[in-house]
C-alpha positions, 0 to 999 in steps of 0.5 A: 092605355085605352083610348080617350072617349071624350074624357076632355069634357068631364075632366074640364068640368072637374078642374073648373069646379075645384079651381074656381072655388079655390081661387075664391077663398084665396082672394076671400084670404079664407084658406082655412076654408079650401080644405072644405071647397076641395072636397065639395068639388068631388061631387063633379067626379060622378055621373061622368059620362051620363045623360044630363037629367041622370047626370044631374040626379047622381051628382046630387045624390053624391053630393049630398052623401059627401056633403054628410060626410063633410058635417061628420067629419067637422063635428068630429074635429070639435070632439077631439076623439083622438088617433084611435077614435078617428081609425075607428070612425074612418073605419066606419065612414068607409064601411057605410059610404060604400053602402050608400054608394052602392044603394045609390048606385054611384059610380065610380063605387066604394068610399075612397072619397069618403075615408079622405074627406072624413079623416082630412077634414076631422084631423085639421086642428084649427076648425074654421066655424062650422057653418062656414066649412058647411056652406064652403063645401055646399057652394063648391057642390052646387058649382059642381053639378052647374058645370055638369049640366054645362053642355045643355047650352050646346045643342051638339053636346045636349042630351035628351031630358029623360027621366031615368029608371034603373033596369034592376030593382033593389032586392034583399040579395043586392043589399046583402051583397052590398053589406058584404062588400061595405064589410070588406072595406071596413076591414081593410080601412080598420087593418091599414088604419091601425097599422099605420097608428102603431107605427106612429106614422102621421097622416093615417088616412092615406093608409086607409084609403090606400087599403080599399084601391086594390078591393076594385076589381072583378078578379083577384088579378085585377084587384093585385094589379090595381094595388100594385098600380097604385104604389107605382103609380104614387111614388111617381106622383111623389117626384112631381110633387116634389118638384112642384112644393120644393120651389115654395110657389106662391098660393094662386099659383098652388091653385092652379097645379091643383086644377091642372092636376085635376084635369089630368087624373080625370083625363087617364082615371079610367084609361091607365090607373098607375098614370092617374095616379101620378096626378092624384098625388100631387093634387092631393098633397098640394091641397093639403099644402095649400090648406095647411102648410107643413114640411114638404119632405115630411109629407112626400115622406109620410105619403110613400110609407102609408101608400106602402102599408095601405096598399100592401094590406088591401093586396093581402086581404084581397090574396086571403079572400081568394085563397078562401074562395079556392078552398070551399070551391075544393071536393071534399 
């Protein structure tokens, strides 16, 4: 594991900016509406440890991107498109998010937020008003950047205001470059998702969002491991999932795991993967529990078998890609 580098301080940031609004529509008895405050939140996810001016810029890029996502995603809930409609756009949210994430330069990359609010969001049947979930998610973002800009009142933690200019240009080669990556998650999502759909196993997006975990990586090793972390790292989440949803806690109790769940995956995301990974799983299904109340077993259920199948298929795309690479690297 490697050492802390201050990561308290992003991962406080992260747990407030998703705890607050929480208990905000729990005491508003909105809870259809946490749903749309949870993933507004993720917008405190970038621009970890930046500058303060380039902290600001890169949370409101991301969070406007998930923002986009979000009015996508509800205007999809309203036009029922059915389980293969929404594979088939989940699909496509994960091929342009990772475009755009890549064109703005957000760290951390890819879509794997933007495949989870879209499919999230366009799979809950009961749709609150749409101004509503759209001003929801846009206050939790706004909370979002606020606490990121919450060390400037501490001249310890303040940071020159400099106004930031990438060191490289766009150019047509990033861009291809980028089309190529946004293929490959397209690809996996699209492969995991219709899986999933033809086992008839619910909650498909786990799947998808699992299948692009393993495309992270600068060797294939890395890119294996990655997807091996995040089985092992699930199915640990899935034992404290339980013992948290078992007790049947009440809601504002719920909120708090939630926060506390959040602080702790920012504290080990880029530390241990397969640790973070223990703390996602709970935060995830928590939330979703808190939104929308189901069957504790189902869900703890339908999370290992989707992380199986996504994360299986992202490996062996990965395994296909380098075998290729191998081949055409090969004298002839």
């Amino acid at each position: 594991m490697a050492p802390s580098a201050r990561d308290h301080h992003p991962a406080l940031r992260c747990a407030v900016g998703v705890g607050i609004p929480l208990l905000a529509v729990l005491l508003l008895g909105r809870l259809d509406l946490a749903v749309f405050a949870t993933f507004g939140a993720f917008a405190g996810i970038y621009g970890r440890n930046e500058p303060h001016c380039r902290r600001l810029a890169t949370q409101l890029r991301g969070g406007g991107l998930m923002l986009a996502v979000v009015l996508v995603a509800a205007l999809t809930a309203r036009a029922d498109v059915g389980p293969w409609g929404l594979v088939l756009l989940a699909s496509a949210v994960a091929g342009l998010g990772t475009f755009l994430a890549g064109l703005f330069r957000l760290r951390p990359g890819g879509s794997l937020f933007h495949i989870f609010a879209f499919a999230a969001i366009a799979s809950v049947p009961a749709q609150p008003p749409l101004w509503q979930g759209i001003t929801t998610a846009a206050a939790t973002v706004v909370i979002a950047v606020i606490l990121g800009q919450a060390g400037n009142l501490w001249p310890r933690y303040r940071t020159a205001w400099l106004r930031h200019i990438p060191a490289d240009r766009i150019t047509s080669r990033h861009i291809a470059s980028l089309a190529r990556e946004s293929g490959l998650y397209l690809a996996a999502a699209l492969l995991a998702g219709s899986l999933a759909t033809l086992l008839g196993i619910g909650h498909t997006y786990w799947a998808m969002v699992a299948a692009t975990v393993p495309l992270v990586g600068q060797s294939a090793r890395a890119r294996v491991t990655r997807g091996l972390q995040r089985i092992l790292g699930t199915f640990a989440g899935l034992v404290l999932t339980a013992l948290i949803l078992l007790p049947d806690l009440e809601a504002w109790q719920l909120v708090l795991v939630i926060a506390g769940a959040q602080f702790a995956a920012e504290m080990f995301i880029l530390r241990q993967y397969a640790l973070a990974q223990a703390f996602v799983t709970p935060l995830a299904l928590v939330a979703a529990e808190l939104a929308h109340p189901t069957d504790a077993t189902v869900l703890l259920a339908d999370r290992a078998v989707e992380t199986l199948i996504g994360a299986f298929v992202g490996i062996a795309l990965v395994l296909a890609l380098h075998l290729r690479q191998r081949v055409s690297r090969e004298p002839v």
